[in-house]
C-alpha positions in Angstrom: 119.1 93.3 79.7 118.0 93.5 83.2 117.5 96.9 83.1 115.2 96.2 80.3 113.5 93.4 82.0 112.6 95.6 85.1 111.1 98.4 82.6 109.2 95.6 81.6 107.8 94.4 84.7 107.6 98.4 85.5 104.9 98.8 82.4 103.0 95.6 83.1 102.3 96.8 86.7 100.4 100.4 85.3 99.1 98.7 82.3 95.2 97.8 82.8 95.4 95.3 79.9 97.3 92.9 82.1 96.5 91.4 85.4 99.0 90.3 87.6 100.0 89.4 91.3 99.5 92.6 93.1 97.2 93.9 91.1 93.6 94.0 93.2 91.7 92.5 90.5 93.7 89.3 90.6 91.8 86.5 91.6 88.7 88.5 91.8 87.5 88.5 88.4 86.1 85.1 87.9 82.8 84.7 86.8 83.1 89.1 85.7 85.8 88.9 83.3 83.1 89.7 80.7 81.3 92.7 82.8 84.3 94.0 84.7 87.5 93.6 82.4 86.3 94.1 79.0 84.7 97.0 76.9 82.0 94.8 75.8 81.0 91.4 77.1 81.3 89.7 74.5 81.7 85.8 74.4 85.4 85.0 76.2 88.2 83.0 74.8 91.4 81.8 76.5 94.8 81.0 75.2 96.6 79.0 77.5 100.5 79.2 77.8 100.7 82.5 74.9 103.9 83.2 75.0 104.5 86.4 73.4 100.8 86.6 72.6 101.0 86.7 68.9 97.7 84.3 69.0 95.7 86.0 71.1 96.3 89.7 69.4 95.7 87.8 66.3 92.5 86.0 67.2 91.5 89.5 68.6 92.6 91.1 64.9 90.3 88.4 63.5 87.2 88.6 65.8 86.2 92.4 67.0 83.2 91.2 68.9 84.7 88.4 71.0 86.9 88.8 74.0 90.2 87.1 74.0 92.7 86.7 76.8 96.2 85.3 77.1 97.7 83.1 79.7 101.2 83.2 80.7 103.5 82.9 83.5 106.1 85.1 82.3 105.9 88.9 82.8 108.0 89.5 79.8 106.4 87.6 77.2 103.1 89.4 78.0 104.6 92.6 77.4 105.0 92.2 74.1 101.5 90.8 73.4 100.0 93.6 75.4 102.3 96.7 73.3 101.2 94.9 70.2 97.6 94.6 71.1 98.2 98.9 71.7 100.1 99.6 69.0 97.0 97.9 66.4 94.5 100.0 69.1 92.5 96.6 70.0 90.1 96.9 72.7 89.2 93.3 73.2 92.5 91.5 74.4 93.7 91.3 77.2 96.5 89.2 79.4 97.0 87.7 82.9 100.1 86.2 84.3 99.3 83.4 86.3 100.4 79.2 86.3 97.3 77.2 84.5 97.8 74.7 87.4 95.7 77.7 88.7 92.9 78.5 86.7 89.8 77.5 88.9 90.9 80.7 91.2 91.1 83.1 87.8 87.6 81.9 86.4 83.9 81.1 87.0 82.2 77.7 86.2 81.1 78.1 82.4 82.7 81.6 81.8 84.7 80.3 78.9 83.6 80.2 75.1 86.5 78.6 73.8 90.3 77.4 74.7 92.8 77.2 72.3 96.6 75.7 73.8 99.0 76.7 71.2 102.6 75.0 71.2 102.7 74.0 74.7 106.0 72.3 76.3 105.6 68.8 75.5 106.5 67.2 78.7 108.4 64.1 77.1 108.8 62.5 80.3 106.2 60.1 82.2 106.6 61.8 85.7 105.8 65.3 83.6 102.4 63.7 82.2 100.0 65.6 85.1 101.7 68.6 83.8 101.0 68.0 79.8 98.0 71.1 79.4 96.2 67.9 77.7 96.0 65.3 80.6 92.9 64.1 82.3 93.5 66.9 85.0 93.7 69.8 82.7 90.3 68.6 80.5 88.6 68.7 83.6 89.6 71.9 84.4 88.8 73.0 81.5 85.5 71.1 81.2 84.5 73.1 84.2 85.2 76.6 82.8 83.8 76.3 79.5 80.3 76.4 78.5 78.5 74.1 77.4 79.7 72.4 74.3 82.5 74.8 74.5 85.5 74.2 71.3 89.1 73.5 72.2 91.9 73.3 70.2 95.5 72.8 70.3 98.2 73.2 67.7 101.6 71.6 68.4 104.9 70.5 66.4 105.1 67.4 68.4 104.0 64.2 67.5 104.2 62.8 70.8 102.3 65.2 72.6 99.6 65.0 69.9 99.3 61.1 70.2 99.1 61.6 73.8 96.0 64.0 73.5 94.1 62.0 70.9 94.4 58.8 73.5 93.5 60.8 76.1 90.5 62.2 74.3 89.6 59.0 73.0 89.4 57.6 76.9 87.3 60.3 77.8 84.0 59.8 78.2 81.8 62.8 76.5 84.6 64.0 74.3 84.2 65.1 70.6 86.5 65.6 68.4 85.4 67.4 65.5 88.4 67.6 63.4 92.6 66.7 63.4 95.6 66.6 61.2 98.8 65.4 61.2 100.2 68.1 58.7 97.7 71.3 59.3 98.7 73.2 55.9 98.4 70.5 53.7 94.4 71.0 54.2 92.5 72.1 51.6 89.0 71.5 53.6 87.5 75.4 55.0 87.2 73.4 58.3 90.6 74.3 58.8 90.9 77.8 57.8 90.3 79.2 61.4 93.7 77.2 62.3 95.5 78.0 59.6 94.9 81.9 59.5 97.4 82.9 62.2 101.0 81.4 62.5 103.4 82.6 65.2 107.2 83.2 64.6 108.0 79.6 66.7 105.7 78.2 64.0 107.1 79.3 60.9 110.5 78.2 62.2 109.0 74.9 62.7 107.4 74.8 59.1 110.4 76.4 57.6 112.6 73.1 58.5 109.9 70.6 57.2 108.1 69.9 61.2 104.4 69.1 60.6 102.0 71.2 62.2 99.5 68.8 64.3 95.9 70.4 65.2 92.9 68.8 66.7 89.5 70.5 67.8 87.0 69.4 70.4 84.4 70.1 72.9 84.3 67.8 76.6 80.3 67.5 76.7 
């Protein structure tokens, strides 16, 4: 498995899809993602914490004439987002390994369309709330990268995490929110189509046991 795990790493490293510690465009993209990264500079969209990147390839499936990049801090998981963005020959999608704590470094004021922060870890505990990728800290980060009037969303399983964001969005002054549900595919309403079109494999075990999928979207302005 090691062995396996260093190929990995090996690939990432040559792979212009991904950018990485090391790589001379980290931390020198912001504000050029659009110009310098991408074929086309189209409008950009981030997922935040991907994972394997099923979300972002499928977002990028979806939508040929947006951008989409995936955030993760784990060199393994993005491999497998970046081989399946290659394998389906997807030009718009790309990935960068990085913490979010860090984001202000990776991107320019307003360079962001649209967020989306798909099954992030909880956080249960109170001394973990700073680190929630829905706290006060992170909205202003992201407030600050997005256009304006730029959509988030988030999907989660858990129901504390999703009362947690609505309070926190209902203390905040200037946020919207547009739409939520407590059980996302139990909606009938076309509003939530756009959520309900791709569902990862940590999903589906999650709906497959009866767990609720929460979603909410807003904007910060």
């Amino acid at each position: 498995m090691a062995r396996v795990k260093l190929q990995r790493f090996k690939d990432n490293a040559s792979r212009p899809d991904i950018i990485e510690p090391g790589k001379p465009q980290y931390e020198q993209l912001g504000g050029r993602w659009r110009s310098e990264f991408f074929i086309q500079p189209f409008p950009l969209t981030l997922e935040v914490g991907c994972g394997k990147g099923e979300y972002t390839v499928g977002l990028a499936q979806r939508h040929p004439t947006r951008n989409f990049l995936g955030l993760d801090i784990k060199g393994e998981r993005i491999w497998r987002g970046s081989s399946r963005a290659a394998e389906l020959g997807l030009r718009n999608v790309g990935f960068v390994r990085m913490r979010a704590e860090a984001l202000a470094a990776q991107f320019g004021a307003g360079e962001l369309a649209e967020i989306w922060i798909t099954f992030p870890d909880p956080r249960p505990r109170d001394r973990d709330i700073k680190r929630r990728l829905t706290s006060p800290r992170f909205l202003a980060l992201y407030e600050q990268l997005l256009t304006p009037g730029g959509m988030l969303h988030l999907k989660t399983d858990n129901e504390g995490l999703f009362d947690f964001t609505l309070d926190t969005l209902a203390a905040r002054p200037g946020a919207v929110i547009e739409r939520y549900t407590r059980d996302l595919y139990s909606e009938v309403d076309a509003e939530f189509a756009e959520a309900q079109a791709i569902q990862t494999n940590f999903e589906g075990k999650y709906r497959s046991i009866g767990v609720p999928i929460k979603y909410v979207r807003f904007r910060l302005t």
